[in-house]
SELOLO-909473 format. One record per residue: residue in three letters; x, z negated, y negated of N, C-alpha, C, CB in turn. Coordinates in steps of 0.1 Angstrom, whole numbers, plus 5000, padded with zeros to 4 digits. Atoms other than C-alpha are relative to their C-alpha. Glycine has a CB too. Example, Ala and Ser with C-alpha at 12.3 -4.5 7.8 and 13.67 -1.06 7.14 Angstrom:
// SELOLO-909473
ALA500950005012512349225045500950004988499049885000SER499150005011513749295011499249924989500450144995
This chain:
// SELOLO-909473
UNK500850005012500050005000500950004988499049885000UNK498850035013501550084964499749894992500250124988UNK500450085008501749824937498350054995501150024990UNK501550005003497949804925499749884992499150025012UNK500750065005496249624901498849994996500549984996UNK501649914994492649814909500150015012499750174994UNK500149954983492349724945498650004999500649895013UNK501549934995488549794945500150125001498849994992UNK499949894999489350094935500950075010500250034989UNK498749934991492650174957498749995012502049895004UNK500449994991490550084982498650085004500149905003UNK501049845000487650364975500750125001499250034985UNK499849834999489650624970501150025009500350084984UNK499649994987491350554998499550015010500449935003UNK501549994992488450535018499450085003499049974996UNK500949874996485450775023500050054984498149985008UNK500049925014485350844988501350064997499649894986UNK499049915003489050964986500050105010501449944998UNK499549924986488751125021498850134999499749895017UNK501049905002485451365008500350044994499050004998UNK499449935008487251444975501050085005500549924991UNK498949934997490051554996499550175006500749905012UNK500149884990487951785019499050074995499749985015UNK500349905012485951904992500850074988499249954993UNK498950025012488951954968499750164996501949945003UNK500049845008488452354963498649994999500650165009UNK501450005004484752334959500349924988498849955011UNK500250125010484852044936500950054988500649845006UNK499249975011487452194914500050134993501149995004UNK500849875007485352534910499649954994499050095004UNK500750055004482752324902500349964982499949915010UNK499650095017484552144871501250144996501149765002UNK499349945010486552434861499850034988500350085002UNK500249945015484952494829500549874992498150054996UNK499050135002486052104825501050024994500649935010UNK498249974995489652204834500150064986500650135018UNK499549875014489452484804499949904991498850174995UNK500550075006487852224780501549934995498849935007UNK499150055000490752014784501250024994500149995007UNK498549955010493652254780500150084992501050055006UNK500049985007492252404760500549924986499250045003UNK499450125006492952084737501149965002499649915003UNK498450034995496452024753500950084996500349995016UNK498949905006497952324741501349935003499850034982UNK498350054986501052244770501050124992499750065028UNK499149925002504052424758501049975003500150044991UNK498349954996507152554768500449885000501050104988UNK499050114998509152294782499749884998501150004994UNK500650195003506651964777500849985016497449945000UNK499950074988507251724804498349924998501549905001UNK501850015004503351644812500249885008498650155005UNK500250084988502151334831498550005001500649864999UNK501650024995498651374847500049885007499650125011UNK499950184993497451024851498350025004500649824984UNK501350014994494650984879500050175005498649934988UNK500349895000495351354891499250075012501050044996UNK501349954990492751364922501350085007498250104991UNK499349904993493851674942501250094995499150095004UNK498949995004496451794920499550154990501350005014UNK500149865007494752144902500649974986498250085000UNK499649975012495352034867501250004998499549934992UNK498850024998498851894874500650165004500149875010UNK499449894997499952254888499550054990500050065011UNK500149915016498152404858500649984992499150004992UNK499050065011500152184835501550045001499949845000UNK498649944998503152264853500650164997500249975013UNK500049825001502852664850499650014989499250105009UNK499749955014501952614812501449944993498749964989UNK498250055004505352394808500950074998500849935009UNK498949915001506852694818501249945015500749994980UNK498650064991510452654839500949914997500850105003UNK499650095006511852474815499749834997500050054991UNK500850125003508952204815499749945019498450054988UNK500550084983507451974846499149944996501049905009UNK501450115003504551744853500449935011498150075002UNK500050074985504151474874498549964999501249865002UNK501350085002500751364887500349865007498750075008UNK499650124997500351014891498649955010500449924986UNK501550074989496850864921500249885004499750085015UNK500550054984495950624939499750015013499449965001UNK500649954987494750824964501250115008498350094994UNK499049884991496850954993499450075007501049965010UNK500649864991494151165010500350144986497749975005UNK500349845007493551374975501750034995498549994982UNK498649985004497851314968500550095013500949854997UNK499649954986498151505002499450124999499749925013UNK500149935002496251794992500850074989499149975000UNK499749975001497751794964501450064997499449984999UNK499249984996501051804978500450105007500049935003UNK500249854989500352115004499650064989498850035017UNK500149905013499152284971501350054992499149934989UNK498350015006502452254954500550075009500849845001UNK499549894993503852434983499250105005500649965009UNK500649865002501652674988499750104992499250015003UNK500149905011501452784959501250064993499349954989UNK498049985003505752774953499449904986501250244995UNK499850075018505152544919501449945005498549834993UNK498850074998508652404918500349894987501250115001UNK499450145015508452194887499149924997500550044982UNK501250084999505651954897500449935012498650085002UNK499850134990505651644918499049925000501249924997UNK501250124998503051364930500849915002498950015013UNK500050134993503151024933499449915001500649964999UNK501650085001500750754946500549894993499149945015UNK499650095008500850524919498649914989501250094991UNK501050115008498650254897500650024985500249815005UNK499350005011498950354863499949874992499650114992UNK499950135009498450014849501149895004498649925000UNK499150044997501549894866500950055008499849925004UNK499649904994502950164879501950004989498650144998UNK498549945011507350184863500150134998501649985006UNK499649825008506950534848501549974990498250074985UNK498749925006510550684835499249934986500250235002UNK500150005013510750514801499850174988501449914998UNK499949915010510050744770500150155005500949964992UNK499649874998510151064792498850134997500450005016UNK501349915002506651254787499750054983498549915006UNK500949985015505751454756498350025001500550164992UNK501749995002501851474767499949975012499150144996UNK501350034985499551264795498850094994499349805002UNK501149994998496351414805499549965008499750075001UNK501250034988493351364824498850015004499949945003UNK501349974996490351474838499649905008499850125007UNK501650124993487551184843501349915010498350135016UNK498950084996490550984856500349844994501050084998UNK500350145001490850674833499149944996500649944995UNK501150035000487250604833500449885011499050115003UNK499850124988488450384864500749914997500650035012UNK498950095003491150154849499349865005500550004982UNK500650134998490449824857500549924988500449935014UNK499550045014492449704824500350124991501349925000UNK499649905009492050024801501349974991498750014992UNK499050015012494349864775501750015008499849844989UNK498850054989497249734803500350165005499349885015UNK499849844996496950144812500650094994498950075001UNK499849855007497250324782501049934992498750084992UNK498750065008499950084771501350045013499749784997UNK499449914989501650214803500350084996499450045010UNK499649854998501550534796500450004988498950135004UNK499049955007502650504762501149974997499850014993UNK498450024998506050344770500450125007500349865010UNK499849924993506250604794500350144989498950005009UNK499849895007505950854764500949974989498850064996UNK499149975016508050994737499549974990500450144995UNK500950055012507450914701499350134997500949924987UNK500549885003505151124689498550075011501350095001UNK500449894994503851254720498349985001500950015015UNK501449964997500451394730499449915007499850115005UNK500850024989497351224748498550104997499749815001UNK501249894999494551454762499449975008500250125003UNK500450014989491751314778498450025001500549895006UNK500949924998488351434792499149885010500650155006UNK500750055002485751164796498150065000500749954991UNK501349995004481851154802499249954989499549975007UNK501350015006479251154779498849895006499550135002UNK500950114994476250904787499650075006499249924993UNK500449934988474751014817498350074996500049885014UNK501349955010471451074796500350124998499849934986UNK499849895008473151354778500550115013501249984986UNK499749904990473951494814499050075011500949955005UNK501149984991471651744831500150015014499650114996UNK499449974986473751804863499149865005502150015003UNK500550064990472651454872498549904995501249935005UNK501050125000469451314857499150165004499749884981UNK500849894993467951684867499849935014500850175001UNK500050014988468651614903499649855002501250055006UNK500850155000468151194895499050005000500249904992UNK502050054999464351244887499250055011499050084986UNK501249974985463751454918500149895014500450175008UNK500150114992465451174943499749894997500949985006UNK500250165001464250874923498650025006500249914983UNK501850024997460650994935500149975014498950154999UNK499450134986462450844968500649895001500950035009UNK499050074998465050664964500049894990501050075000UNK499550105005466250364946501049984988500449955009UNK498750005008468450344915500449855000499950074985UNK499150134998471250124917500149974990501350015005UNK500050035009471949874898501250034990499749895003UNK499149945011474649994866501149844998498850074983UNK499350124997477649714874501050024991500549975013UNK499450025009479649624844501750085007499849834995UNK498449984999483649724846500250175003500849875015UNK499449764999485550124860498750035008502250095015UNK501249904998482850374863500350154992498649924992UNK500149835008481950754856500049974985498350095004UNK500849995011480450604823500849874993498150005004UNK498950115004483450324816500550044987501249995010UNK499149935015484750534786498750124995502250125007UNK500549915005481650714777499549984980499050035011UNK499949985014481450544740501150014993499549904995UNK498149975006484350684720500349904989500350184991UNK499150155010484450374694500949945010498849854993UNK499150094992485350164723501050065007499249915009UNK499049954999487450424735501349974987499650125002UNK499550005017489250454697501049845003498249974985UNK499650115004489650094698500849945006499349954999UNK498850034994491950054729500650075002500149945009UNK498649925001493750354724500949954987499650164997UNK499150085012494750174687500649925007499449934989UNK499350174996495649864705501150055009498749875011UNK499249954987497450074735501450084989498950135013UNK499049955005499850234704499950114993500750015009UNK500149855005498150554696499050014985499250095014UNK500849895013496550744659499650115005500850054987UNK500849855002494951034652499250005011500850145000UNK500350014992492350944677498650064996500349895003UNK501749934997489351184686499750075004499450054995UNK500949984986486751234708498950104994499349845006UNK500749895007484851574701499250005016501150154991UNK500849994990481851614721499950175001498749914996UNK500449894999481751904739499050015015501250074998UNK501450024988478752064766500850155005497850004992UNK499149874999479952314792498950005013502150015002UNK501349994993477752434818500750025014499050134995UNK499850024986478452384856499150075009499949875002UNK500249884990478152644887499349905013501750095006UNK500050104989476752324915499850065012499049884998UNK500449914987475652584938499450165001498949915006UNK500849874999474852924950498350064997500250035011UNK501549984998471352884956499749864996499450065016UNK500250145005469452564953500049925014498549994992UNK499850084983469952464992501549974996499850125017UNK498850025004473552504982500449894990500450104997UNK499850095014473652304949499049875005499350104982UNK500550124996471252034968501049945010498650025005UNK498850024994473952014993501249924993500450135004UNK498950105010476751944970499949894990500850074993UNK500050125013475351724946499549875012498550034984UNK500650084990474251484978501449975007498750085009UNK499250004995477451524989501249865001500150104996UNK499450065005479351274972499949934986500750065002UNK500349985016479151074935498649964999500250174992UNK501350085001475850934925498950105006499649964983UNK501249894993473651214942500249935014500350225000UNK499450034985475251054976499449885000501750005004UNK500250125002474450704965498349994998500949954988UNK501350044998470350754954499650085016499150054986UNK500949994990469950934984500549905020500050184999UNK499650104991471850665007499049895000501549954997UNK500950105001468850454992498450045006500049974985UNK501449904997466050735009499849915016500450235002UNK500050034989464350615040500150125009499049925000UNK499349904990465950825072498550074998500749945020UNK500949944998462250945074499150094986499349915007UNK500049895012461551085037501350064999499649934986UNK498749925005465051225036499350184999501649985014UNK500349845003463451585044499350054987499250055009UNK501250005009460451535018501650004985498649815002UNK498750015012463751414992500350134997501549925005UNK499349905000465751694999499650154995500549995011UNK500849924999462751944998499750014983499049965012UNK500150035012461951814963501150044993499749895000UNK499049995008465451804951500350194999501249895007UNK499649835004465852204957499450064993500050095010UNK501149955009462252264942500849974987498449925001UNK499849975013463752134909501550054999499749884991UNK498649915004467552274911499250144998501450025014UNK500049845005465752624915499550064989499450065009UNK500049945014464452634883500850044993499749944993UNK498549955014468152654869500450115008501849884997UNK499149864986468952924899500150134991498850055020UNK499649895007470053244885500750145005500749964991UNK498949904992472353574896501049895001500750164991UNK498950104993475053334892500249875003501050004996UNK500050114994474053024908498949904992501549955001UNK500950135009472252674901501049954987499849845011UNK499650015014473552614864499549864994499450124992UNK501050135004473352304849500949934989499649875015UNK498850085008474752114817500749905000499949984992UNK499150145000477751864817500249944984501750035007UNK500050015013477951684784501649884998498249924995UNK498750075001482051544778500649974987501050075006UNK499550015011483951404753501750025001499649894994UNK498749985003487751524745500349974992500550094999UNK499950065011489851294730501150035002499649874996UNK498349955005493151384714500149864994500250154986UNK499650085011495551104698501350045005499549834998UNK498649985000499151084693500149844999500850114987UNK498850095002501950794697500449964987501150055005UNK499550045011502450594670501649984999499449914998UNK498150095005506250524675500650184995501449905023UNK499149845008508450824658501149985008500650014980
């Protein structure tokens, strides 16, 4: 086990929850590519950063970061999780990246290379911290003065259609759970209180621009009822269905995806916020 100071979490995404991210990892990362753009689009990576993807799941953004670094630049991703750090490890070589590396690590106590990074990112990654401030005070020892943070955060789950579309057709079964204080999808979705321990963690110029990007969840609506059930809070109200309405659930849940269905798929809006700040130290 690595150092950790989020063992609920090491021990999820170690679990069935890191072991379904793993074996969904190319679906799941169609899924959020318009995310992925969102992001670096904002990161504007150049020539010869040294990047650190912190929380980097299966590893896609971390090899993206690494191939806008250039040859001159590198990334490292940093997980908890060794099913999705093992994906993205056989990615790395399969794809030849040579200036990218993993490692399973706790970014809130994790010894990152003093001062070596000009820009962390991360996709929906430190929503989980178990000490946000203890994290991003991590990572900015870890960075140069100056350097970049880029990170990609939900929105209140309100403003999101992917899952209160598909929540109003299984709550006409199922059970909503109760909403438990501390790391969550929705842990960093107000950007004051974001703001407020990125100041404390070291960083200015802090801000969180709401943006809405629209999500592919499935081919059809059998498909896109499939994957949203799959894993993630679609997995959780319908783990609350009795074995004997599951069909009635499921039957329901495709009726309302196929309203978004289209030539290219069930379509549905994600609502994120991208927050940029810089390092206060020069």
């Amino acid at each position: 086990m690595t150092d950790t100071a989020n063992a609920e979490q090491y021990e999820l995404w170690n679990g069935d929850a890191g072991r379904r991210w793993a074996e969904q990892a190319a679906r799941r990362d169609q899924v959020l590519a318009p995310v992925a753009d969102a992001l670096f689009e904002f990161a504007e990576i150049r020539d010869g950063d040294s990047v650190l993807d912190v929380a980097c799941g299966c590893g896609a953004t971390t090899l993206r970061a690494a191939r806008d670094a250039g040859p001159t630049g590198s990334a490292l991703g940093i997980d908890i999780s060794q099913p999705m750090l093992s994906v993205a490890r056989s990615r790395a070589s399969e794809q030849a990246v040579p200036n990218v590396r993993f490692e399973q690590a706790d970014a809130q106590v994790h010894a990152l290379d003093a001062a070596a990074y000009d820009i962390a990112i991360s996709r929906f990654g430190t929503m989980f911290f178990a000490d946000p401030r203890a994290a991003f005070a991590n990572i900015a020892r870890a960075s140069r003065g100056r350097a970049r943070l880029r990170l990609v955060t939900w929105q209140p789950s309100a403003a999101n259609d992917w899952l209160t579309i598909p929540g109003a057709a299984l709550l006409r079964y199922a059970t909503a759970p109760e909403q438990a204080p501390g790391p969550g999808m929705f842990a960093q979705s107000d950007p004051r209180a974001l703001a407020d321990t990125l100041t404390s963690a070291g960083y200015d110029g802090i801000r969180s621009i709401p943006v809405t990007v629209s999500l592919t969840v499935g081919a059809d609506a059998a498909d896109a009822a499939s994957y949203l059930t799959a894993s993630g809070p679609g997995r959780i109200l319908l783990d609350t269905v009795a074995e004997d309405d599951r069909p009635a659930a499921m039957e329901t849940l495709e009726l309302a995806l196929g309203e978004h269905a289209g030539a290219a798929g069930v379509r549905l809006d994600a609502a994120i916020w991208v927050t940029s700040a810089t390092l206060k130290r020069p």
